[in-house]
C-alpha positions in Angstrom: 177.7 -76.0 35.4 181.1 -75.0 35.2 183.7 -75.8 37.8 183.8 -73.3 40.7 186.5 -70.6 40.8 187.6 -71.7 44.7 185.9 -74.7 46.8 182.1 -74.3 47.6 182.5 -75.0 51.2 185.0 -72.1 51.8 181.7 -69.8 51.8 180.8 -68.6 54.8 177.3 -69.1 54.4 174.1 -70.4 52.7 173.8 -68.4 49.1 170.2 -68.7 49.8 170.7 -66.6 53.3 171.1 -63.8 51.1 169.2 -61.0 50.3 169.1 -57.7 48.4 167.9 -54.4 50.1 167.1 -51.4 48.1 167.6 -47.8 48.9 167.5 -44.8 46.7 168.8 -41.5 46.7 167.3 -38.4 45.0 169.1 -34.7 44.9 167.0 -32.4 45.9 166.7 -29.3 43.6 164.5 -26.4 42.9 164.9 -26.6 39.5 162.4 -29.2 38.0 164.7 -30.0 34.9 166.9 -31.2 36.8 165.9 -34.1 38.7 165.5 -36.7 36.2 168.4 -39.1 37.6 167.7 -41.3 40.3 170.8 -43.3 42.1 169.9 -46.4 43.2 172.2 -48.8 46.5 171.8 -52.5 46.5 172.8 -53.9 49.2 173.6 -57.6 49.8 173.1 -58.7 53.0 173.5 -61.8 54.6 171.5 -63.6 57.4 173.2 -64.1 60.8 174.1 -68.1 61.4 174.0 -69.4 64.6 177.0 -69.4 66.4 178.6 -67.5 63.5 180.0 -64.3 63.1 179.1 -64.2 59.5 176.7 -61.6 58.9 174.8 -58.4 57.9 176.0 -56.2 54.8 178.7 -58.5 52.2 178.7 -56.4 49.1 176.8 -53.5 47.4 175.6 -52.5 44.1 175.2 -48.6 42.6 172.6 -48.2 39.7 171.6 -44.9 38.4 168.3 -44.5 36.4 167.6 -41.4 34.0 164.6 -41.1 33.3 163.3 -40.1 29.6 160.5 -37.4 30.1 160.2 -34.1 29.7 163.3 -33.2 31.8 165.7 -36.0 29.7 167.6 -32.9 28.2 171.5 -31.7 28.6 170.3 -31.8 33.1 170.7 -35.6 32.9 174.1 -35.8 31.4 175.1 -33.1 33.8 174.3 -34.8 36.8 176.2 -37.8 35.5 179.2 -35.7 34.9 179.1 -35.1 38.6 179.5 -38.6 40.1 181.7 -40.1 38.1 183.4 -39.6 34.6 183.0 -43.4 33.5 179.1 -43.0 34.2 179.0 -40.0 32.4 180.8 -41.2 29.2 178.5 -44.6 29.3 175.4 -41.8 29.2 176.5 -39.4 26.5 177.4 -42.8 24.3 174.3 -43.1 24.1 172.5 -39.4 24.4 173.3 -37.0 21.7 173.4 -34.0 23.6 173.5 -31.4 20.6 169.6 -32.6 19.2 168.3 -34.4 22.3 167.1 -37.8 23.1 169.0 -41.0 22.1 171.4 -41.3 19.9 170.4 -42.9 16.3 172.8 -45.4 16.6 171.6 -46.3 20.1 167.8 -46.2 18.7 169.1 -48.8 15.9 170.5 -51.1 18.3 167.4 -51.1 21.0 164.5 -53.0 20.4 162.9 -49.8 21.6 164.0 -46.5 22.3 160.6 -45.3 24.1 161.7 -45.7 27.9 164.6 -45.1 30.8 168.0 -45.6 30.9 169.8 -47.7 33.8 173.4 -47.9 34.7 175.2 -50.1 36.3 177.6 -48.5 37.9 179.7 -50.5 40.9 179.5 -54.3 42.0 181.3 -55.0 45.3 181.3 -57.9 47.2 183.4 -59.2 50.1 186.3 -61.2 49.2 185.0 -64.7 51.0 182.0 -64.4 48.7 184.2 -64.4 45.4 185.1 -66.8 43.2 181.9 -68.8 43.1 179.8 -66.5 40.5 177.7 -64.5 43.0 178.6 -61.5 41.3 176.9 -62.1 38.1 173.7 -63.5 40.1 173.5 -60.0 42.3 173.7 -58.0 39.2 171.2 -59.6 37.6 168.5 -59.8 39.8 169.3 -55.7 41.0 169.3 -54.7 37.1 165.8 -56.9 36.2 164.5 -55.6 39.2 165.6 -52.0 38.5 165.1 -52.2 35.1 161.2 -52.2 34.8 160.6 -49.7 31.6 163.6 -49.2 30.7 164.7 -49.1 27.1 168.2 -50.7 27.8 170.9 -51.0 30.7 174.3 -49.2 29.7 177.8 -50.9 32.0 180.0 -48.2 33.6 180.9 -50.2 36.2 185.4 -50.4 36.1 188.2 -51.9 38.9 188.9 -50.0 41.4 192.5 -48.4 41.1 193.5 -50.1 44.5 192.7 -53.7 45.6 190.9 -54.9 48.8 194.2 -54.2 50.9 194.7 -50.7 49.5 197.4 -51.6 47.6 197.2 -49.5 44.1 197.0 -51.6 41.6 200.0 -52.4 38.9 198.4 -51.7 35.3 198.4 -55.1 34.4 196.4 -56.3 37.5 194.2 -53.1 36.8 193.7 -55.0 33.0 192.9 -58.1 34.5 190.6 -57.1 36.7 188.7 -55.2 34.0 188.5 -58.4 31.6 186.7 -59.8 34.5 184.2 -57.5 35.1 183.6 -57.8 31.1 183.2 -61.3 31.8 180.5 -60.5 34.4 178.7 -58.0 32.1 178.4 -60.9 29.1 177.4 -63.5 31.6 174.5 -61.4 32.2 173.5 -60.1 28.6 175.8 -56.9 28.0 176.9 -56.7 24.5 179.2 -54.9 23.1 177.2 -51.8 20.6 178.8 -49.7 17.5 180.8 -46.9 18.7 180.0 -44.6 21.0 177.3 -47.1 22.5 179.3 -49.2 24.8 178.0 -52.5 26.5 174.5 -52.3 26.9 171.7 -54.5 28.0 168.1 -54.7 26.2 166.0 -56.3 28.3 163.4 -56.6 25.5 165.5 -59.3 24.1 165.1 -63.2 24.4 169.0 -63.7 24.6 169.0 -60.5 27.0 166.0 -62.9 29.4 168.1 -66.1 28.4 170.7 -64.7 30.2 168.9 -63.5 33.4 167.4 -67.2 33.6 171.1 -68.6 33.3 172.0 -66.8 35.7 169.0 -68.1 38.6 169.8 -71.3 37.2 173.2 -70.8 38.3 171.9 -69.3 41.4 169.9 -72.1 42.6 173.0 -74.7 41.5 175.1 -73.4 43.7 172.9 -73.2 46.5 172.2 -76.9 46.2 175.8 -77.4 45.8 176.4 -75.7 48.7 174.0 -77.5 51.2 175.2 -80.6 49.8 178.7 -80.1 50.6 177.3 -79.1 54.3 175.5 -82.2 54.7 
């Protein structure tokens, strides 16, 4: 396994004390077309240790799941305009919103065009859980669990403009900070499609599953490592 990015025992806790909690949100509308987008909070919680402050909610994770029915029209693509503009550019990559459906280069790249689209949107976690590849694990594990029918997972996630502090962020710590979360989108199967597709996922693959299997394996390394170094 490759070397760690800061020393295992600085975490505050047992990676195994953690645990995902899933809650999702659904506008509510009276117009039928127009509930076909699903958002979807992760959050990562951890366990409270004895004698420890360490605890409760360490980091979060935003998916959003449109759903390809009879109301995956020009509604869809709307809705994404209204959160954010980098989700709703990774959607109409891959939605031709003039005939309807999936783009063909998006059903030439899929294994199968015949189901869902997820996004992964937003990855947060605290900064004394950094630096030892949790990120990667977390996103893995929400997307697979999340991703149940879907014909591929689309990345929109990008740095925040300001860091942990609430400093803004120069332009070349902005860059930095987006090669990284590139880094944790290939670590867990994104690839980068033809233009206008993006990075996408497709879970139907056996590198796609490779990768999620890497990933526990990773998972359950540093665990051990981590108990280890506690004695």
């Amino acid at each position: 396994m490759e070397p760690y990015g800061r020393p295992i025992g600085e975490l505050p806790g047992d990676p195994r004390r953690l645990s995902l909690e899933y809650h999702q949100r659904q506008p509510l509308s009276g117009v039928e077309d127009q509930d076909g987008l699903d958002e979807w909070t992760v959050s990562v919680r951890a366990e409270r240790f004895r004698n420890r402050t360490v605890g409760g909610v360490v980091g979060s994770l935003t998916l959003f799941r449109l759903r390809q029915d009879e109301r995956f029209g020009p509604s869809p693509c709307g809705d994404a305009e209204g959160y954010d503009l980098g989700l709703f550019h990774a959607v109409m990559g891959c939605y031709d919103l003039g005939r309807g459906g999936y783009r063909q280069e998006f059903r030439d790249s899929m294994t199968s065009a015949d189901g869902d689209l997820l996004v992964l949107w937003d990855v947060r976690l605290d900064p004394e859980w950094r630096g030892v590849g949790l990120g990667p694990v977390l996103a893995s594990q929400a997307l697979w669990t999340l991703g149940a029918g879907c014909s591929a997972v689309a990345a929109a996630t990008t740095a925040p403009v300001a860091g942990d502090e609430g400093r803004r962020l120069s332009a070349e710590e902005w860059n930095r900070a987006n090669e990284k979360i590139t880094v944790l989108c290939e670590s867990i199967g994104f690839r980068l499609r033809p233009r206008p597709l993006g990075y996408l996922l497709d879970p139907a693959t056996e590198e796609a599953q490779n990768a999620r299997e890497e990933q526990l394996r990773r998972y359950d390394a540093l665990a051990d490592a981590w108990r280890a170094h506690r004695g």
